[in-house]
N, C-alpha and C positions, 0 to 999 in steps of 0.2 A: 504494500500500500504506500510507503514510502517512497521508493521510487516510480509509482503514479504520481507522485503530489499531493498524495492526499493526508498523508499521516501528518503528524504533529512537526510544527513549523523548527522546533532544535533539530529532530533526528533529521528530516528533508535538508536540512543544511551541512550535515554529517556524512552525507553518501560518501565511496560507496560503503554498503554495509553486508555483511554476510550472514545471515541467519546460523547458526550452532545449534540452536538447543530451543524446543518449544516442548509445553504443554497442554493437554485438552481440558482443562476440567467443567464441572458441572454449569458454573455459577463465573457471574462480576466477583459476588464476595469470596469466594474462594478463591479466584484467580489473584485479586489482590493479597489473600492472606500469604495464598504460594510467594508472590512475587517479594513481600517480605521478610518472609525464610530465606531465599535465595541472596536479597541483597544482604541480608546479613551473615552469610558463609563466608568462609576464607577464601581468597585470591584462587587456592588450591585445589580446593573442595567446588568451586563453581568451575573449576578446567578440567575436574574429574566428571562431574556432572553433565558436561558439555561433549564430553569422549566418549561416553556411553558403559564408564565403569561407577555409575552409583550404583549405589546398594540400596535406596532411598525407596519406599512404596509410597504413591499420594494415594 
């Protein structure tokens, strides 16, 4: 969506970008609560998650 122009006016200023790592969940509030655990993991822990070696169930 980004690179239509549609997404949010920082990340459209940010191209290019590479997608890594997505999740489907249920719900808005749950995708926000995910996205909160995630910013708060280590540097580490989010390039392990991004690789495809979490150990992690949502």
């Amino acid at each position: 969506m980004h690179h239509k122009g549609k997404g949010a006016r920082y990340t459209r200023m940010k191209a290019p970008v590479t997608l890594v790592y997505y999740e489907e969940l249920e719900d808005r509030r749950a995708a926000m609560k995910r996205e909160i655990q995630i910013k708060n993991m280590s540097h580490d822990r989010k390039r392990s998650l991004a690789e495809g070696f979490s150990q992690d169930v949502v």
